[in-house]
N, C-alpha and C positions, 0 to 999 in steps of 0.2 A: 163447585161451579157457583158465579157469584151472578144473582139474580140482576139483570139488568131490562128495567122492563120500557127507559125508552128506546123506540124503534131504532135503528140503524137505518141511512138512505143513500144508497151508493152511486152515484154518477160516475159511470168508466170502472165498468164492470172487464177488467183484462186482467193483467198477469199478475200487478197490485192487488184489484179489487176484489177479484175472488179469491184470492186467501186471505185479504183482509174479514170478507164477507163470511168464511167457513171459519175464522177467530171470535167472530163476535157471536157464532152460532153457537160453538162451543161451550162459551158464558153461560150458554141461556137466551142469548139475544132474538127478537123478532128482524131482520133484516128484508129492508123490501132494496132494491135493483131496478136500475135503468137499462131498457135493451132495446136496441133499433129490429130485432128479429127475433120473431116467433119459434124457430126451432130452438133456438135459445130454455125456452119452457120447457121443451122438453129434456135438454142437455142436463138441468140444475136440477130437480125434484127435488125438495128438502121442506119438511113440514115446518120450520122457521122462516124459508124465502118466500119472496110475494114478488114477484117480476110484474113490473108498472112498462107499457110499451110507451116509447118517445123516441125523438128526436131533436137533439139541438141544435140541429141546422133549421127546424119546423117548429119555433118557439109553441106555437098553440097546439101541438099534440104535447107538450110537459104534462107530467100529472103533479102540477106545484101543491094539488092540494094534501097531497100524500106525503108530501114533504115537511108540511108543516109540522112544529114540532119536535122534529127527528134531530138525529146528531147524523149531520148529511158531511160526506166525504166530496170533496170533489177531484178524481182523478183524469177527468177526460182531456187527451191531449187538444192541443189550439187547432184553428184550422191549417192548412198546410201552406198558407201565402199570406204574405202581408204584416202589420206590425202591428197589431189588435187582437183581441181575441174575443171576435165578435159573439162565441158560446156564454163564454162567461157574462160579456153584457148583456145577453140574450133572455139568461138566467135570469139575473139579477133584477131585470128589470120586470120578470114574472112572477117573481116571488113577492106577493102582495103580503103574504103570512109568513113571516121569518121560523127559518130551524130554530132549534135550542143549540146549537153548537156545529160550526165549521171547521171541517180540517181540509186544505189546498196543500195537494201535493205541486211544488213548482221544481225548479232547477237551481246547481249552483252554476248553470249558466247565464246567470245575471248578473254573476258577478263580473262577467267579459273576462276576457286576459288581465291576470295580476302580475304579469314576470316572475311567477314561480313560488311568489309569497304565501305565508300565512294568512289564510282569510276568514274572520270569525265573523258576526254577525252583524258587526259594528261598521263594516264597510259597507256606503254608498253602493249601490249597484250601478253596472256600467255594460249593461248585454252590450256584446259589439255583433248581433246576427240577430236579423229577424226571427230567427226562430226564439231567439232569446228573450226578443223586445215584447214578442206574443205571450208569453210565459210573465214576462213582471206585467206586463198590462192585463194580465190576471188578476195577478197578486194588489196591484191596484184598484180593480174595481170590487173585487171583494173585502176590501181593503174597509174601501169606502163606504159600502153596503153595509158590513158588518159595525163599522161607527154608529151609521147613522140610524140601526137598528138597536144597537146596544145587544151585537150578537156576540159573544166570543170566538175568536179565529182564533187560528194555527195556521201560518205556511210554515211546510217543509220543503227546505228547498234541498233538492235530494243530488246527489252524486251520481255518476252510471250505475244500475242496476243489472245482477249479475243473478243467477242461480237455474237451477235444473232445467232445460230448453230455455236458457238465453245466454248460450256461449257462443264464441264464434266457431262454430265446427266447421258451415260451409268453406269460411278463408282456412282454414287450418286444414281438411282433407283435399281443397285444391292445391293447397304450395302456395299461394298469393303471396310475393312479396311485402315485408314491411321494412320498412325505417329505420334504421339505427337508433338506438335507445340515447343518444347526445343530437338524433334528430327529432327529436320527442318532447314535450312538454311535459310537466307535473297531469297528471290527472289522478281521480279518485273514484270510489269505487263504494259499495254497501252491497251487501248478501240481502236477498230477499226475505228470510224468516227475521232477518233484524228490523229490516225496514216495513215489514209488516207489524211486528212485536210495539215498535217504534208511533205507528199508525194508530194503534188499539189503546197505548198507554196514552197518549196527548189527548184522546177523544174521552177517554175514562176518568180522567181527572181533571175536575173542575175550573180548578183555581188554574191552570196550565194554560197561556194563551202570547202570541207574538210569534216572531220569526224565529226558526232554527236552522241551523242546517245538519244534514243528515248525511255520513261520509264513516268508514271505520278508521279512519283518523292515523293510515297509514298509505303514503301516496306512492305513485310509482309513474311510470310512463307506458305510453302506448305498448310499446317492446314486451316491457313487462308481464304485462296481462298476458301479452300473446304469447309471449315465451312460456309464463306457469300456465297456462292454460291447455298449450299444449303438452306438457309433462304430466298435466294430471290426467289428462284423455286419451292419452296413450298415441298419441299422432307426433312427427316430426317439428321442430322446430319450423319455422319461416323463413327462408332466405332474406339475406339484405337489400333493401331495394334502395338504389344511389338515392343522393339528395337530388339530382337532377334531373331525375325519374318521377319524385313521387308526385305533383302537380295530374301530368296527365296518367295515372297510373291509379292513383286512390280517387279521386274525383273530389267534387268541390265538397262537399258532405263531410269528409274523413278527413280532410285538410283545416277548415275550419276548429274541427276537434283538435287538430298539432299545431294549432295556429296559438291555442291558447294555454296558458301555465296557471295553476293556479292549486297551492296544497290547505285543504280544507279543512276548519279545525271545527269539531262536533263537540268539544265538550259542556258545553251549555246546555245540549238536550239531553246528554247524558247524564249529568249533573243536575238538572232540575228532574228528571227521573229516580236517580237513584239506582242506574239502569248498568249492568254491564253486557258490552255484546258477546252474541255468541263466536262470531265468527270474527275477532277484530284481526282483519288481513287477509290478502288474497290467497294465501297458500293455505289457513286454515279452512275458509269457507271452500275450495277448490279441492282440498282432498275427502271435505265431508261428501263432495257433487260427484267424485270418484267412487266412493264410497257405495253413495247408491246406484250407479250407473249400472244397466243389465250388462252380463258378458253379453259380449256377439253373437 
């Protein structure tokens, strides 16, 4: 166990951030947590955590001064409208006492639609959806923050995340049609013990700072996923749902996602690690999730 005595500071405490949180515990780490709710204290116990109550929709309940210091994560999704991400300004413009080191989890939805291409790190971003534009106007004002404080960043701009309670079981034990896999885009994908593994190592190493992206560096389409996913969980494939069907059928949310192509190349963070994944591909991490799944 390797003594790690600055604090951890985690914003967006969910499906990320608490196993990031229980990796740094691990170490050795002192980790304190942001939490909008009290029961919350009671769920976590662990003589490492220190749960600070806030809100970043309530810039002055932050506890910024706890923060100071710390190697703060920030995982908390943008608000749900608009092209901004008024948290992250919120933040930024609280924190009067700069961390010792940022890591921003974002998306390689900034990178918009590529027509299917290789996309390394080196590409312009181009969100074509607000939910996008909220996500790089993250990346931007911590961007900025972090210059003008002389902090060290890290964004990862991370791929869909996948692992134990985040499959699609709902669409899979109802039969919901999907799309033919030539009505599908490129998309990409990361196992969550990587992208945690992933998380732990950029914040632990000093010299380690810019943009990466975070993908296991083997693409597939919508189809795909849904197809091994179902194989591994023991449930029926999907029926084909027409192309002329899928508009009012998946809604604007899931279209958007076939709207855009794009196969995402990670080895830069892999590389400047030293790092191999565990689970590189949908069918290894998907039979490990098999693996542990309870019988019925």
């Amino acid at each position: 166990m390797s003594n790690d005595t600055t604090p951890v500071f985690i914003i967006g405490y969910g499906y990320t951030g608490e196993r990031v949180a229980d990796r740094w515990m691990e170490r050795g780490a002192k980790v304190r947590v942001l939490v909008r709710r009290p029961i919350r204290v009671a769920e976590h116990m662990h003589p490492r955590l220190e749960l600070f109550r806030g809100d970043l929709d309530q810039p002055s309940s932050l506890p910024v001064g706890a923060m100071a210091g710390t190697r703060l994560y920030y995982f908390a999704p943008p608000p749900g409208s608009g092209r901004v991400d008024t948290r992250a300004r919120e933040l930024v413009a609280a924190l009067t006492d700069p961390p010792e080191r940022i890591v921003l989890v974002s998306t390689t939805g900034v990178y918009g639609d590529c027509g299917g291409e290789w996309v390394d790190e080196s590409r312009p971003p181009n969100a074509g959806t607000d939910r996008a534009r909220r996500r790089l106007d993250a990346e931007q004002t911590l961007s900025a923050y972090a210059a003008a404080r002389d902090v060290p960043l890290v964004i990862l701009r991370v791929a869909g995340i996948y692992g134990p309670g985040r499959l699609p079981e709902k669409r899979l034990r109802e039969g919901s049609p999907m799309p033919a896999a030539a009505d599908c885009g490129y998309t990409n994908r990361i196992h969550i013990d990587d992208l945690v593994e992933i998380c732990v190592q950029v914040m632990a190493r000093p010299g380690v700072a810019g943009v990466f992206n975070v993908s296991d560096g083997v693409p597939g389409t919508m189809r795909e996923y849904f197809d091994l996913a179902a194989d591994a969980l023991g449930y029926g494939r999907l029926p084909v749902l027409p192309r002329e069907d899928m508009a009012a059928s998946l809604g604007p949310r899931m279209m958007t996602y076939l709207a855009e192509s794009r196969r995402i190349d990670s080895s830069k963070v892999l590389g400047t690690l030293d790092l191999a994944l565990r689970y590189p591909g949908l069918q290894t991490g998907l039979a490990a999730i098999r693996l542990q799944k309870p019988a019925p």
